[in-house]
Every structure is written in C-alpha cells, then in structure tokens.
KOLLUM-448090 format. One line per field, with one value per atom (N, C-alpha, C, CB): x, y, z; residue number from 1; atom name; residue in one letter. Coordinates in nm, 2 decimals, padded with zeros to 4 digits. Glycine has a CB too. Layout:
<lomars>
xx	(X, ...)
yy	(Y, ...)
zz	(Z, ...)
k	(NUM, ...)
a	(CA, ...)
r	(A, ...)
</lomars>
This chain:
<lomars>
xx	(-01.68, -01.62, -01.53, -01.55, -01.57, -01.44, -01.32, -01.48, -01.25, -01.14, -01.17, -00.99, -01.15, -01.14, -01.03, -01.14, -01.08, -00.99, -00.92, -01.10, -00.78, -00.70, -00.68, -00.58, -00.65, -00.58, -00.48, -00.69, -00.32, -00.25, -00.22, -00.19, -00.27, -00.28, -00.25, -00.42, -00.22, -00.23, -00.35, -00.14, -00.43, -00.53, -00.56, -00.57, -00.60, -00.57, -00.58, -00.63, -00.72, -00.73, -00.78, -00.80, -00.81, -00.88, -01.01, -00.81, -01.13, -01.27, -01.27, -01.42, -01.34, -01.39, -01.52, -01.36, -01.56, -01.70, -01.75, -01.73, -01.89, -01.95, -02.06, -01.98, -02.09, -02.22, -02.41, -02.23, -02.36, -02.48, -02.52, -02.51, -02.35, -02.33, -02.40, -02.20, -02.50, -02.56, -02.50, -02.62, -02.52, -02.38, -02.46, -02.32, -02.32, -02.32, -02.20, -02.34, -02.21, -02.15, -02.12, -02.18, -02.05, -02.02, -01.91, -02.19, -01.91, -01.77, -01.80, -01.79, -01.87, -01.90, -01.94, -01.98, -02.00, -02.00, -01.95, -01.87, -02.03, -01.95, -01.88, -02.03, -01.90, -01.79, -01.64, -01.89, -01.64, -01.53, -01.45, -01.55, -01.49, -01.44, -01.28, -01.56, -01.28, -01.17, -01.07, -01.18, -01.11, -01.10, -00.96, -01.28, -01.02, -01.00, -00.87, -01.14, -00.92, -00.86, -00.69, -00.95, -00.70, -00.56, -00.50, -00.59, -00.56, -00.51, -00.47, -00.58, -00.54, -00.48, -00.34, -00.57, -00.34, -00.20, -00.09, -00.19, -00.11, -00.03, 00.00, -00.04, -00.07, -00.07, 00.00, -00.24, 00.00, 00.08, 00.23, 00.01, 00.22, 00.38, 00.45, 00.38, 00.37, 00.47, 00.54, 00.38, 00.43, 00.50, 00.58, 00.38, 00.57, 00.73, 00.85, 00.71, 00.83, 00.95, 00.96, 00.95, 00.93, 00.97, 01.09, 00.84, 00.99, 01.06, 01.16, 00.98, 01.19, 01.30, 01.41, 01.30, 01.38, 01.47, 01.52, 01.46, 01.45, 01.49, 01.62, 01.39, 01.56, 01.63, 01.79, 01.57, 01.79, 01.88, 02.03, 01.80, 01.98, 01.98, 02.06, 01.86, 01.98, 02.05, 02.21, 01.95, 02.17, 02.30, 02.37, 02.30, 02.35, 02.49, 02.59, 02.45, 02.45, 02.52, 02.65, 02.39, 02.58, 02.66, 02.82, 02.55, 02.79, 02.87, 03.03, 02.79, 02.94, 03.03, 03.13, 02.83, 03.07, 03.09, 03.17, 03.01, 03.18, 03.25, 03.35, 03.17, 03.39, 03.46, 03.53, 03.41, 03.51, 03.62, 03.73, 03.55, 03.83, 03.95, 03.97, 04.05, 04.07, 04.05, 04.21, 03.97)
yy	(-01.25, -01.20, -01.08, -01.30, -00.95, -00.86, -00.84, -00.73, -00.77, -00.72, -00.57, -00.72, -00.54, -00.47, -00.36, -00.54, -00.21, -00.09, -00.06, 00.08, -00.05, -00.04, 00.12, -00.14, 00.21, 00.35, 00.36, 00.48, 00.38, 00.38, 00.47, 00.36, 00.43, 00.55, 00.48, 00.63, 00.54, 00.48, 00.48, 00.51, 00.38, 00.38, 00.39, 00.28, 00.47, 00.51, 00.40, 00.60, 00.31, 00.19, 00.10, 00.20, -00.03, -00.13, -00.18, -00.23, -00.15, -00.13, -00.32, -00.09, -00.27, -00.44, -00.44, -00.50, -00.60, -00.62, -00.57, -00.77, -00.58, -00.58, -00.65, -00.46, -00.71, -00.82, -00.72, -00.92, -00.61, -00.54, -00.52, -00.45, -00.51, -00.50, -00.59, -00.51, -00.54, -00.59, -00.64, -00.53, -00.80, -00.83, -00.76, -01.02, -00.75, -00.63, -00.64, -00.45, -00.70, -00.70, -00.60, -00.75, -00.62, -00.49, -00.38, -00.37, -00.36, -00.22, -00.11, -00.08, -00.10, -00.03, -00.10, 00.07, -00.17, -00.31, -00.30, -00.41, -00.30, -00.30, -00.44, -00.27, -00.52, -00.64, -00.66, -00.78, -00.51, -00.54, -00.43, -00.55, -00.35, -00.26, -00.28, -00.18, -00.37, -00.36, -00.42, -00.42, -00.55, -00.60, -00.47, -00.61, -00.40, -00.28, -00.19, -00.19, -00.19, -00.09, -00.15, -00.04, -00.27, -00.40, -00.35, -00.57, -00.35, -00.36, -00.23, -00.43, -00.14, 00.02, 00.04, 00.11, -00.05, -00.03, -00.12, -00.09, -00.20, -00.24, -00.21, -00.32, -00.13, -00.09, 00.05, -00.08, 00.10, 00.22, 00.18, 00.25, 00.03, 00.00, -00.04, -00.20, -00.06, -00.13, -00.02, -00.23, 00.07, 00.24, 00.26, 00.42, 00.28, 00.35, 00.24, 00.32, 00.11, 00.05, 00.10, -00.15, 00.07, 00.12, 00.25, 00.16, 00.34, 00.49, 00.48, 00.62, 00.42, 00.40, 00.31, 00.39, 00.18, 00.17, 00.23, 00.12, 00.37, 00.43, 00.52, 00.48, 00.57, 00.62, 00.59, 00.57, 00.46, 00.40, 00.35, 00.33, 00.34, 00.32, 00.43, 00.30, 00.57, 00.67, 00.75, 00.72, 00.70, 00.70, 00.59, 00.74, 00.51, 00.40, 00.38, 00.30, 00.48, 00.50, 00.63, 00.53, 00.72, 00.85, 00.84, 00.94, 00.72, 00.72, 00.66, 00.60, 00.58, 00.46, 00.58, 00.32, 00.72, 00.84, 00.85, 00.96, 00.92, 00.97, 00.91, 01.00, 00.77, 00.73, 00.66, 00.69, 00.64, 00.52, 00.60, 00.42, 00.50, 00.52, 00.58, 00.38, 00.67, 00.71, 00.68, 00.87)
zz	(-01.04, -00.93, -00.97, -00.84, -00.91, -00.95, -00.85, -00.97, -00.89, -00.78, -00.71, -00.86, -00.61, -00.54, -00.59, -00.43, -00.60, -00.67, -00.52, -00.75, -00.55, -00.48, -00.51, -00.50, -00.36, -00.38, -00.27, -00.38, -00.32, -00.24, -00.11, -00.30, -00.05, 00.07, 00.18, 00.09, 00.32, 00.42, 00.51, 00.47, 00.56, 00.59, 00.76, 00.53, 00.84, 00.95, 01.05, 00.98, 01.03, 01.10, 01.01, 01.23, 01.01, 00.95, 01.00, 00.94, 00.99, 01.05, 01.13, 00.88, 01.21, 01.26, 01.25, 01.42, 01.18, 01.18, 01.33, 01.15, 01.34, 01.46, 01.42, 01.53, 01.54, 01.52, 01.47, 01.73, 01.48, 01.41, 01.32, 01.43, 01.21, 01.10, 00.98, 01.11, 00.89, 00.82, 00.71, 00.81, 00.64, 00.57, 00.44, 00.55, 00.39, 00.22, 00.18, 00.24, 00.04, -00.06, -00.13, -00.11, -00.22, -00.37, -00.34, -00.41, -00.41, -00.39, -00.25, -00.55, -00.23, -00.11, -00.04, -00.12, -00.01, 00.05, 00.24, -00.06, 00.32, 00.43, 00.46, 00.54, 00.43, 00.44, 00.34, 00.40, 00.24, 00.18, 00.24, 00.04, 00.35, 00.37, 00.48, 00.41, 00.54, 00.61, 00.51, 00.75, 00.43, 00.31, 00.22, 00.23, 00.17, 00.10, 00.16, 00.11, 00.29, 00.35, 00.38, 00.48, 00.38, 00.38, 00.28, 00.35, 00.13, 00.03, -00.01, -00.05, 00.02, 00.02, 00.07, 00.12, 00.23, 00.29, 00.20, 00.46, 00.19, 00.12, 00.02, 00.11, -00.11, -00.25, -00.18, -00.34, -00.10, -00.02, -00.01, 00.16, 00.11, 00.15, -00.03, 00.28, -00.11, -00.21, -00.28, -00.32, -00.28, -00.37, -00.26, -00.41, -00.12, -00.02, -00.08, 00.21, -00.09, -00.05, -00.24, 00.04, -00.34, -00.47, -00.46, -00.55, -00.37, -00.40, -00.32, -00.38, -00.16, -00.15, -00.20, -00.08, -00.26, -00.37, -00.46, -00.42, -00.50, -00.58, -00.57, -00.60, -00.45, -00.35, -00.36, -00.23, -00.26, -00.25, -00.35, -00.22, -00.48, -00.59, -00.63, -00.64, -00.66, -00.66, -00.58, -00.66, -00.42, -00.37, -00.40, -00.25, -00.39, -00.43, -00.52, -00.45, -00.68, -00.79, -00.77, -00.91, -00.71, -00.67, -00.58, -00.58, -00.47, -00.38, -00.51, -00.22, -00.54, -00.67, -00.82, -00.80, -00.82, -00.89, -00.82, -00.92, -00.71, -00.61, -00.54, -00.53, -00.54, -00.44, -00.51, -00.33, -00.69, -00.74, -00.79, -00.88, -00.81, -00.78, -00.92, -00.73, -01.00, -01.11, -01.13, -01.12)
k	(1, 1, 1, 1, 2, 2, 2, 2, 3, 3, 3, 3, 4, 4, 4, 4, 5, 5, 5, 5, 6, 6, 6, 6, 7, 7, 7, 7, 8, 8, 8, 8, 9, 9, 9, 9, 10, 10, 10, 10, 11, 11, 11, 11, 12, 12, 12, 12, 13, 13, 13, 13, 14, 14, 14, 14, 15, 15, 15, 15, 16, 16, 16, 16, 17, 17, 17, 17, 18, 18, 18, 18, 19, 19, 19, 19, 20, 20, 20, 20, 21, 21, 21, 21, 22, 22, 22, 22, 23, 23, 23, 23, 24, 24, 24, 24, 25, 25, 25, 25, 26, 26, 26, 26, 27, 27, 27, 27, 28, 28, 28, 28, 29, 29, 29, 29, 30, 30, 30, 30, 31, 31, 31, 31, 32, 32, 32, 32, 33, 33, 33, 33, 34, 34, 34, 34, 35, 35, 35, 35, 36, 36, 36, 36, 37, 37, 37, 37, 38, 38, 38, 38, 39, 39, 39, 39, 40, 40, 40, 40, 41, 41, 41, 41, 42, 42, 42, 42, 43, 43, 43, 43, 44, 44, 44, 44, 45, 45, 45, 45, 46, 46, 46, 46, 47, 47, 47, 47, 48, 48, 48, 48, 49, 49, 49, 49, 50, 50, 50, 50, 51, 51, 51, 51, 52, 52, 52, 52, 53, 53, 53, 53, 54, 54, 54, 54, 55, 55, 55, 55, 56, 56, 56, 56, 57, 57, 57, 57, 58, 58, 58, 58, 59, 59, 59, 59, 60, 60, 60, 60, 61, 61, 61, 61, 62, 62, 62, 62, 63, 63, 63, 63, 64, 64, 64, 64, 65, 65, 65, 65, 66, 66, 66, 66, 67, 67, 67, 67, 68, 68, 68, 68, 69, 69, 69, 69, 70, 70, 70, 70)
a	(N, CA, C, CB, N, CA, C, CB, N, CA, C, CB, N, CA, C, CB, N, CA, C, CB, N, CA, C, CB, N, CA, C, CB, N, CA, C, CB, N, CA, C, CB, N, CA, C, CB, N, CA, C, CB, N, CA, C, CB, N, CA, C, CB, N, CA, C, CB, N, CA, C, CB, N, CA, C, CB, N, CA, C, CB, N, CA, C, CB, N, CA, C, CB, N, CA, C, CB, N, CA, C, CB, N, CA, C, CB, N, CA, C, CB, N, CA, C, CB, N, CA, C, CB, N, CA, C, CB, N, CA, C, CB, N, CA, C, CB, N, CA, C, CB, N, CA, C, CB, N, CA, C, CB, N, CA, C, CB, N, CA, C, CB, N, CA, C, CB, N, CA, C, CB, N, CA, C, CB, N, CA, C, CB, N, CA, C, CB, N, CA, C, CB, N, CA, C, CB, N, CA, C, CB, N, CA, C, CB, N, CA, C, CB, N, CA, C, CB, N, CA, C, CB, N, CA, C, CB, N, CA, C, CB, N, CA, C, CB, N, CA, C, CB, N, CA, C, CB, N, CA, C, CB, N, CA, C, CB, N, CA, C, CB, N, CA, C, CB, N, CA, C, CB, N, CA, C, CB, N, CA, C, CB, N, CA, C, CB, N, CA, C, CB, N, CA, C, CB, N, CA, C, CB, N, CA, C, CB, N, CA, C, CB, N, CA, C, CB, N, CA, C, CB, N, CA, C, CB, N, CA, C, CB, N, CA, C, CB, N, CA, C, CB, N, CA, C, CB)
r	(X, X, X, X, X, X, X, X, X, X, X, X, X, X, X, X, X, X, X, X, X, X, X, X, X, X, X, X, X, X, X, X, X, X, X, X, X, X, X, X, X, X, X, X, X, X, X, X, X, X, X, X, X, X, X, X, X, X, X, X, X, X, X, X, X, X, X, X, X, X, X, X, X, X, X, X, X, X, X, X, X, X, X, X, X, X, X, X, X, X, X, X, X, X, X, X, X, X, X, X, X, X, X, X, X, X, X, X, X, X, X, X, X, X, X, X, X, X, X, X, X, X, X, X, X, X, X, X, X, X, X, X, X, X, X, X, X, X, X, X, X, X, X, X, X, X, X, X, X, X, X, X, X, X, X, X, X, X, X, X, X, X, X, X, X, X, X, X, X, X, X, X, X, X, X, X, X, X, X, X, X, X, X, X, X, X, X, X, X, X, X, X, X, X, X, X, X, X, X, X, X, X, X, X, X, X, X, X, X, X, X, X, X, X, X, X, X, X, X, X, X, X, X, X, X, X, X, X, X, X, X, X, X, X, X, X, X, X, X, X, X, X, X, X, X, X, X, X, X, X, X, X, X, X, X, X, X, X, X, X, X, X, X, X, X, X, X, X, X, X, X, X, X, X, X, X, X, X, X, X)
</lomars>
C-alpha cells in the first residue's frame, strides 16, 4: 500500500462520488481523488498555520525589543 503525494495547495472543492463513477484505484485513481484533495487542504492549512506562527513569533519577539524596560 502506498501513500498518497500530497501538494500543498488549496483545493477549490472536494469531488463527490457519483453512482456512475467507475471504481479506480492508483494515484490517479478516481476514488483517491477527493481522498487527495483532503490531504492537499490540509498539507495547505498546516504550511498557513506554520507561517503564521512564524509570523506571530516575529512580532512578539519585536514588541518584547521595543517595549522592555531598559
């Protein structure tokens, strides 16, 4: 069993089966596709929330420059 290649992006919608849909496996795979498209968003949300910690991080360090008592 492999894992599924994650690319972080935001994914516009997440496909729904339909009962016409022929089942298919593998990387391209239409049954791994909404599958995929989960893990994209998420491999997406995990880099935003990183870079705003980064963010965050950076002002706090600055505010803490700026505002201690000397």
């Amino acid at each position: 069993m492999a894992n599924l290649k994650e690319t972080p992006v935001w994914e516009a919608g997440v496909y729904q089966w339909e009962t016409s849909d022929p089942v298919m496996g593998g990387e391209n795979g239409i049954d791994n596709k909404p599958t995929r498209q989960l893990a994209n968003r998420t491999s997406w949300l995990k880099a935003e929330m990183a870079r705003i910690n980064d963010l965050i991080h950076a002002n706090q360090q600055t505010a803490t420059q700026q505002f201690a008592l000397k």
